[in-house]
PyMOL commands that place a pseudoatom at each C-alpha (Angstrom):
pseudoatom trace, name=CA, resn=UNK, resi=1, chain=A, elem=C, hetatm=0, pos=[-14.433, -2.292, -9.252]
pseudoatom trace, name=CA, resn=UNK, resi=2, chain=A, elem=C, hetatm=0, pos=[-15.524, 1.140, -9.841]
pseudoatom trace, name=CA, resn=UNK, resi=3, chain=A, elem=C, hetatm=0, pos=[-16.890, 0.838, -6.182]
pseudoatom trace, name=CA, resn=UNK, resi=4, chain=A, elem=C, hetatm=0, pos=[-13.842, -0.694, -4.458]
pseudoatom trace, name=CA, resn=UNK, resi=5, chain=A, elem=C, hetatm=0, pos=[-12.058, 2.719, -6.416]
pseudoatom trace, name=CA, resn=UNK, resi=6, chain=A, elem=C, hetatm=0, pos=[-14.482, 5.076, -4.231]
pseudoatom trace, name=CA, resn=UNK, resi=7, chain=A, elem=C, hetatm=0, pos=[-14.145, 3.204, -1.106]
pseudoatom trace, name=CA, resn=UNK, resi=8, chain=A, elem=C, hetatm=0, pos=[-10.404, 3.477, -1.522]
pseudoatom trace, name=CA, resn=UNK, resi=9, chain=A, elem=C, hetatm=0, pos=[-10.388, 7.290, -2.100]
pseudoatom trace, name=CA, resn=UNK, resi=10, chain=A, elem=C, hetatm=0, pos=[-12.777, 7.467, 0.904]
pseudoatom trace, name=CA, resn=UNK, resi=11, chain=A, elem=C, hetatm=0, pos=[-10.524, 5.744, 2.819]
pseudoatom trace, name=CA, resn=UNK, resi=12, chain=A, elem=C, hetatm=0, pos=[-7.301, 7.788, 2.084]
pseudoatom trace, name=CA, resn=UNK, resi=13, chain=A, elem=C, hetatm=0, pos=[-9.213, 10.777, 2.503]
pseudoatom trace, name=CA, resn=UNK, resi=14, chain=A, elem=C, hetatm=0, pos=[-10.160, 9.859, 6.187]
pseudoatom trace, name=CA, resn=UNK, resi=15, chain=A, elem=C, hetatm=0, pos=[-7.083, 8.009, 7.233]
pseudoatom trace, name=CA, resn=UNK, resi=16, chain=A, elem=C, hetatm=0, pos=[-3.860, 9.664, 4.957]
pseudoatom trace, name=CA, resn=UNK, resi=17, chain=A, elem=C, hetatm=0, pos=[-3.020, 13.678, 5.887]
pseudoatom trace, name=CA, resn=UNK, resi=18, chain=A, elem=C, hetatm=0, pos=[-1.321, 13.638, 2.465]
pseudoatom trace, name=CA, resn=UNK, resi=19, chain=A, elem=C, hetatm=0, pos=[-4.412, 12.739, 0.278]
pseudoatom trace, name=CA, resn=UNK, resi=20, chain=A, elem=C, hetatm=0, pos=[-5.459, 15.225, -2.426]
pseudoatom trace, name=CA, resn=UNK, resi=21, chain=A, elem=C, hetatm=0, pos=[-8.955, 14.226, -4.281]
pseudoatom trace, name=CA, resn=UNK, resi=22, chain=A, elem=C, hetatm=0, pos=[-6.891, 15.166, -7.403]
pseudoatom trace, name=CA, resn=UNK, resi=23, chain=A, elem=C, hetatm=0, pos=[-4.687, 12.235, -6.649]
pseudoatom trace, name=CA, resn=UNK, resi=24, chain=A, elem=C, hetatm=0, pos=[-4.441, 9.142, -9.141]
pseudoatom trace, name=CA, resn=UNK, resi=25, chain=A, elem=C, hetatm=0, pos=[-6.550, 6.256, -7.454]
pseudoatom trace, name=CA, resn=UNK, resi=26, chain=A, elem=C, hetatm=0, pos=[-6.748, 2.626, -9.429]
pseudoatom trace, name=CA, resn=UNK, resi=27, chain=A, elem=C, hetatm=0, pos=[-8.794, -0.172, -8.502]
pseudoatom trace, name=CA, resn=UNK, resi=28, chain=A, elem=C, hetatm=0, pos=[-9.068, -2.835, -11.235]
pseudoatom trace, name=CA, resn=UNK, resi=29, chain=A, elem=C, hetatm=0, pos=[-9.332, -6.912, -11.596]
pseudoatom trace, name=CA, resn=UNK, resi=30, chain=A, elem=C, hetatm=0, pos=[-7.727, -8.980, -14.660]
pseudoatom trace, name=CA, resn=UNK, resi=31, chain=A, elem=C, hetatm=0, pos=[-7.425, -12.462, -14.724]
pseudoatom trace, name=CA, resn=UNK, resi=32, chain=A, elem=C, hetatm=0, pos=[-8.457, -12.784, -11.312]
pseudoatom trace, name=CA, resn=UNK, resi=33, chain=A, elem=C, hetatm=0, pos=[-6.087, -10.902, -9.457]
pseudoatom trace, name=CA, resn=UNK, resi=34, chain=A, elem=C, hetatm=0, pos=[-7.328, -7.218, -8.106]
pseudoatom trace, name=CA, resn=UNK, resi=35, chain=A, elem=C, hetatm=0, pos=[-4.553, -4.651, -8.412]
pseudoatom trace, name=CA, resn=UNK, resi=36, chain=A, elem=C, hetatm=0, pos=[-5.251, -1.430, -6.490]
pseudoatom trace, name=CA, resn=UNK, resi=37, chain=A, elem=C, hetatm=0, pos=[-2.643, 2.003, -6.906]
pseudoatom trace, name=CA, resn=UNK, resi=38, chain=A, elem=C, hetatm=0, pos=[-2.930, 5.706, -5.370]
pseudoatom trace, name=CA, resn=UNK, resi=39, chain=A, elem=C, hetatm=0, pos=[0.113, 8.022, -6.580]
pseudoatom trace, name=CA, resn=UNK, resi=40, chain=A, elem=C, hetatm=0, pos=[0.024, 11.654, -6.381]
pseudoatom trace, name=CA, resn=UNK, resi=41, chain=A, elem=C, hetatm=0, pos=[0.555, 11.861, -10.294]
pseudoatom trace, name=CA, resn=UNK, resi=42, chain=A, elem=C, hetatm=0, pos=[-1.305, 9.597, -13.386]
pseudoatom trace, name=CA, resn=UNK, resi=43, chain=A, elem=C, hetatm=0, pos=[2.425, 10.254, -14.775]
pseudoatom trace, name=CA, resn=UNK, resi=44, chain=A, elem=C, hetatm=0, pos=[5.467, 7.988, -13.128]
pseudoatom trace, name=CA, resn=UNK, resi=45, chain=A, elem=C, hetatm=0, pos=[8.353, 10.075, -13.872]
pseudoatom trace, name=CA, resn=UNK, resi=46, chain=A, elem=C, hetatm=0, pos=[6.635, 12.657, -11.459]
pseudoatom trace, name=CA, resn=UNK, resi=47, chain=A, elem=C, hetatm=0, pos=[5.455, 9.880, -8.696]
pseudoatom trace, name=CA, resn=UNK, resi=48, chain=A, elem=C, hetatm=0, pos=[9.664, 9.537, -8.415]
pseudoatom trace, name=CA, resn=UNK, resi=49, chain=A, elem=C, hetatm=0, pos=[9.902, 10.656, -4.429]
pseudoatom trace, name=CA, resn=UNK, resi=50, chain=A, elem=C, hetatm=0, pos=[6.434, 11.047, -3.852]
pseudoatom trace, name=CA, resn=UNK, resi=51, chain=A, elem=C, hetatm=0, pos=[3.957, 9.341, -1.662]
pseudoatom trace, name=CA, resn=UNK, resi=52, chain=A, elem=C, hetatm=0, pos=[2.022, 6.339, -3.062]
pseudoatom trace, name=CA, resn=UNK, resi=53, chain=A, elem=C, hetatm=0, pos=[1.603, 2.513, -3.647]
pseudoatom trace, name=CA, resn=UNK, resi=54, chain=A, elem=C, hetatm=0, pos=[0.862, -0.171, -5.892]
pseudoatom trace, name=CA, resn=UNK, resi=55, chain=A, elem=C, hetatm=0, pos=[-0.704, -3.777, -4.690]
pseudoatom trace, name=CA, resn=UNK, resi=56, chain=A, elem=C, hetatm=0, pos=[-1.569, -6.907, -6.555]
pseudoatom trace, name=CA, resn=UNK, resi=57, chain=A, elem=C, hetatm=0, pos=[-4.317, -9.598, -4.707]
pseudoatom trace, name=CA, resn=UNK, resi=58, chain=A, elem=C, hetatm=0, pos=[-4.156, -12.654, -5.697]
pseudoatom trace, name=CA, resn=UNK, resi=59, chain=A, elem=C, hetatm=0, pos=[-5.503, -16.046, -3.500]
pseudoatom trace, name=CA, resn=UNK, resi=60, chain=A, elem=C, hetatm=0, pos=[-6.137, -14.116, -0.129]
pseudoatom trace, name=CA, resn=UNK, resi=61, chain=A, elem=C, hetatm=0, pos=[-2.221, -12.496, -0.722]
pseudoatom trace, name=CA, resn=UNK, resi=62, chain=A, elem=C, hetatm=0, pos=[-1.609, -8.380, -0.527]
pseudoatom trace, name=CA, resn=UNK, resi=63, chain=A, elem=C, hetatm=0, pos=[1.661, -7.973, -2.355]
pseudoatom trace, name=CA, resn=UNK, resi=64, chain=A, elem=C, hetatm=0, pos=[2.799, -4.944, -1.843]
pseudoatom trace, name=CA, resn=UNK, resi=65, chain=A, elem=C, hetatm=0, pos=[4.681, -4.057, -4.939]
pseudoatom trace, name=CA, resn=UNK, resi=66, chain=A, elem=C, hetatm=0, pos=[5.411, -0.340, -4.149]
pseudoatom trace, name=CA, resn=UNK, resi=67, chain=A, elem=C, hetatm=0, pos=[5.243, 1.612, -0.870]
pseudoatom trace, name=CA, resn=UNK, resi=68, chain=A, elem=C, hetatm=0, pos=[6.913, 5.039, -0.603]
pseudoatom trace, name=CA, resn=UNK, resi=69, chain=A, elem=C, hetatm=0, pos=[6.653, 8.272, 1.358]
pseudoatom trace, name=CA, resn=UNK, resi=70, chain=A, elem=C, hetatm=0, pos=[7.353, 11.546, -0.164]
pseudoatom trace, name=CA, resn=UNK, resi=71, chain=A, elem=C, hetatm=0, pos=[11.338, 12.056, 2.122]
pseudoatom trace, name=CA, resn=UNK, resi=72, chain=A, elem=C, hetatm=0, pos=[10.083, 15.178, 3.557]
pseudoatom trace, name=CA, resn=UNK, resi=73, chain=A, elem=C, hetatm=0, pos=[7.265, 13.492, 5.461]
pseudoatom trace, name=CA, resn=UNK, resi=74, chain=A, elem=C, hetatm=0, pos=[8.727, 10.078, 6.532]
pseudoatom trace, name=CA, resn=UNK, resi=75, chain=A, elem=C, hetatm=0, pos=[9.433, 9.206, 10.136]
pseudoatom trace, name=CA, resn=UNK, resi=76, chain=A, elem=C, hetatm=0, pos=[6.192, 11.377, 11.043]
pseudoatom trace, name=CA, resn=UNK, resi=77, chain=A, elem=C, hetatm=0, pos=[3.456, 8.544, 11.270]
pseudoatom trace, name=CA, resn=UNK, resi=78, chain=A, elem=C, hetatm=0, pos=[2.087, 9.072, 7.504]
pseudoatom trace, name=CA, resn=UNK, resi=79, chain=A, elem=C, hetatm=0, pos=[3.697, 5.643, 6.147]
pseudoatom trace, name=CA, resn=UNK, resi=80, chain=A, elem=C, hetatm=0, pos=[1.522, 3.707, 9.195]
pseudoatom trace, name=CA, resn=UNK, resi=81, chain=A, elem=C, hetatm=0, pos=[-0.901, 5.590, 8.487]
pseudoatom trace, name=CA, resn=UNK, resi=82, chain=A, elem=C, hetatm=0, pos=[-0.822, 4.592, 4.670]
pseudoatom trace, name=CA, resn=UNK, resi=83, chain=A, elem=C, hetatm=0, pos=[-0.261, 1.022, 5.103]
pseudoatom trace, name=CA, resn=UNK, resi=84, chain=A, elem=C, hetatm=0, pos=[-3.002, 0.595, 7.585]
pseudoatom trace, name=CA, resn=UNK, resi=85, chain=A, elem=C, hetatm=0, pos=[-4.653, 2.220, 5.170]
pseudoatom trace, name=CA, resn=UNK, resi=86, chain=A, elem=C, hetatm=0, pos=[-3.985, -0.462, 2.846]
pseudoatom trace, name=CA, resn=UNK, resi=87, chain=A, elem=C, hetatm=0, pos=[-4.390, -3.147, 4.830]
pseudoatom trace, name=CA, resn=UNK, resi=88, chain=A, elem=C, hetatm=0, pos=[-7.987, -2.167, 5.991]
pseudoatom trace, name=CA, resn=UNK, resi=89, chain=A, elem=C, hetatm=0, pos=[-8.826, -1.507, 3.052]
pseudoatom trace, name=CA, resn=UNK, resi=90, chain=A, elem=C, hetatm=0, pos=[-7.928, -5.288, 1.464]
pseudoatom trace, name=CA, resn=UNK, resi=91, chain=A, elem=C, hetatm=0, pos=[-8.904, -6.867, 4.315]
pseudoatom trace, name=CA, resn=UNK, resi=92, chain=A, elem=C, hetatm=0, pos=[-12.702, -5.358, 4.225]
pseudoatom trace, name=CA, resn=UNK, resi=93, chain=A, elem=C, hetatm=0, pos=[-12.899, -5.218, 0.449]
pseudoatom trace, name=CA, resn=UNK, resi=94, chain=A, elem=C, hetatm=0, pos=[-11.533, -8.687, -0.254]
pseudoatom trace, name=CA, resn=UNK, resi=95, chain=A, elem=C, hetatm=0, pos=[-11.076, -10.681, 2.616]
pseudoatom trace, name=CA, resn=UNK, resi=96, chain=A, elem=C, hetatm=0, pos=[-7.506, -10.588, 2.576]
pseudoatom trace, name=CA, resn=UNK, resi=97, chain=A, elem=C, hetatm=0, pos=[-5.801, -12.822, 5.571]
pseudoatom trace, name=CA, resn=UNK, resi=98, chain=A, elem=C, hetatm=0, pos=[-1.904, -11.992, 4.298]
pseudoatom trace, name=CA, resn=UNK, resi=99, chain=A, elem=C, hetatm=0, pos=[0.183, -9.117, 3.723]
pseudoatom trace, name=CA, resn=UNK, resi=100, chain=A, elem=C, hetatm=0, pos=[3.537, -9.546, 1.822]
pseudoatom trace, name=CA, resn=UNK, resi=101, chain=A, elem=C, hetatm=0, pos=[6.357, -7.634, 0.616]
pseudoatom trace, name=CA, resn=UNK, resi=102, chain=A, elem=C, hetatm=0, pos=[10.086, -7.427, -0.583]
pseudoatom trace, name=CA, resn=UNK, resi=103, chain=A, elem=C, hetatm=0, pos=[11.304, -4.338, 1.198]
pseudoatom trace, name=CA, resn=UNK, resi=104, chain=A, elem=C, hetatm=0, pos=[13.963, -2.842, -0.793]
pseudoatom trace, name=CA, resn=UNK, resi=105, chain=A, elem=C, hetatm=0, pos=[17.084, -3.970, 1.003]
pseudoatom trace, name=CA, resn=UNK, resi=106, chain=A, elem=C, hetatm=0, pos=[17.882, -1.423, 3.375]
pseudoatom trace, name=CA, resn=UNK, resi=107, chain=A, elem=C, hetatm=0, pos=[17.822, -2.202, 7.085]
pseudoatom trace, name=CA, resn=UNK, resi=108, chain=A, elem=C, hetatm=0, pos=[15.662, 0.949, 8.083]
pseudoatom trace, name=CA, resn=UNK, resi=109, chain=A, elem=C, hetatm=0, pos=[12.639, -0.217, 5.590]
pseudoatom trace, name=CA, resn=UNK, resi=110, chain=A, elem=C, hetatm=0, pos=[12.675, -3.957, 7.036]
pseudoatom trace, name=CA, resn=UNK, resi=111, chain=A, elem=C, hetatm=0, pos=[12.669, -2.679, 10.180]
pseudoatom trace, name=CA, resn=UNK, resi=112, chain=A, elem=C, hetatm=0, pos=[9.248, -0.504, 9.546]
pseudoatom trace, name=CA, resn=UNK, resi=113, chain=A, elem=C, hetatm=0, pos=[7.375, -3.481, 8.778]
pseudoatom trace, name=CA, resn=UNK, resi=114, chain=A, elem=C, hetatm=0, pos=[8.603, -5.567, 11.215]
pseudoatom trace, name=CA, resn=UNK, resi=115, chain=A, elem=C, hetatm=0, pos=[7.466, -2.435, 13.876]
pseudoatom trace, name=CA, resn=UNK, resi=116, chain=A, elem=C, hetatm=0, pos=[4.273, -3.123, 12.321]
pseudoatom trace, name=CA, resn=UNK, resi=117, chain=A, elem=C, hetatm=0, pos=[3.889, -7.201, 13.034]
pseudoatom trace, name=CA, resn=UNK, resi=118, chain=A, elem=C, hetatm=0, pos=[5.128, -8.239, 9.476]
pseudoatom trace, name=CA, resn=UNK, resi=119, chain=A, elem=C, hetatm=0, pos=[7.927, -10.890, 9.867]
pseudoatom trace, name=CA, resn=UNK, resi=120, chain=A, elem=C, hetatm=0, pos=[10.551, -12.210, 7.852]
pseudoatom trace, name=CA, resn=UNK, resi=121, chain=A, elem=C, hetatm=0, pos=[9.466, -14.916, 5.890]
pseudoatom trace, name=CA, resn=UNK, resi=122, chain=A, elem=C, hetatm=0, pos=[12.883, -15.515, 3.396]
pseudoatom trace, name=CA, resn=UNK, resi=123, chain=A, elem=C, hetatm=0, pos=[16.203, -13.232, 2.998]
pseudoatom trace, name=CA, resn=UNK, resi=124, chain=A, elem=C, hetatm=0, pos=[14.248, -10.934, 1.121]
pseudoatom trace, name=CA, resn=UNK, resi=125, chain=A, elem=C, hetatm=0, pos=[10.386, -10.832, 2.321]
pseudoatom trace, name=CA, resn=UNK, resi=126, chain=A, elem=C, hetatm=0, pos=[8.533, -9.672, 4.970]
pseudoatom trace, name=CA, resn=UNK, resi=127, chain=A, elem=C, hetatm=0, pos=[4.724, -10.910, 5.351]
pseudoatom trace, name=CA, resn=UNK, resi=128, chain=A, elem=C, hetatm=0, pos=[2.089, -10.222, 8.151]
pseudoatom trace, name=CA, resn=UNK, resi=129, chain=A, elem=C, hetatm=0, pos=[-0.432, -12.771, 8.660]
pseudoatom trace, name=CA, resn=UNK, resi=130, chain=A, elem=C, hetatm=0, pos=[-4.641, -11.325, 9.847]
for i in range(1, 130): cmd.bond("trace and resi %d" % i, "trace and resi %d" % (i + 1))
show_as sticks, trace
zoom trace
């Protein structure tokens, strides 16, 4: 995985503005599920408002657990940026076909991902098929 780790900060560092090498990148499998993270802090409390993301893989699936965008930078291209990032990223490293996610209630943040070809797929997910 140590690979799939440097291919993901070599991918954030072409395709996200907001990528710092001294950022906290994760790419790790257990049990058979991959789970990848990049947050601009190792330490959560400070990751509160700031850009980042944690996934899970399991079975083909992307969940996307946790997508933000630092406030100060949203609604200037950086989260498409980031979650094409993503999804090229699982899609070349692990042949992912589906993207899926709960977005977190609010009209606005459904309404990203479904400018972005995810559609609803239950009262509270969003998915986009590859």
């Amino acid at each position: 995985m140590k690979e799939a780790e440097l291919r993901l900060r070599e991918k954030l560092n072409q395709d996200f503005a907001l990528y710092d090498e001294s950022h906290w990148v994760l790419v790790l499998e257990r049990d058979g599920n991959v789970y990848a993270a990049y947050w601009q802090s190792l330490n959560r409390l400070e990751n509160i408002g700031k850009s980042g993301f944690d996934i899970q893989i399991t079975d083909g699936v992307c969940y996307i657990l946790k997508f933000e965008i630092e406030e100060s930078y949203r609604r200037k291209g950086h989260g498409t940026k980031l979650l094409r990032t993503i999804e090229d990223f699982c899609f070349t490293e692990f042949s992912v076909r589906r993207f899926q996610t709960t977005p977190s209630g609010i009209a606005k943040t459904t309404g990203f991902y479904e400018h972005r070809g995810y559609v609803s797929i239950s009262e509270f997910e969003v998915a986009k098929d590859v």
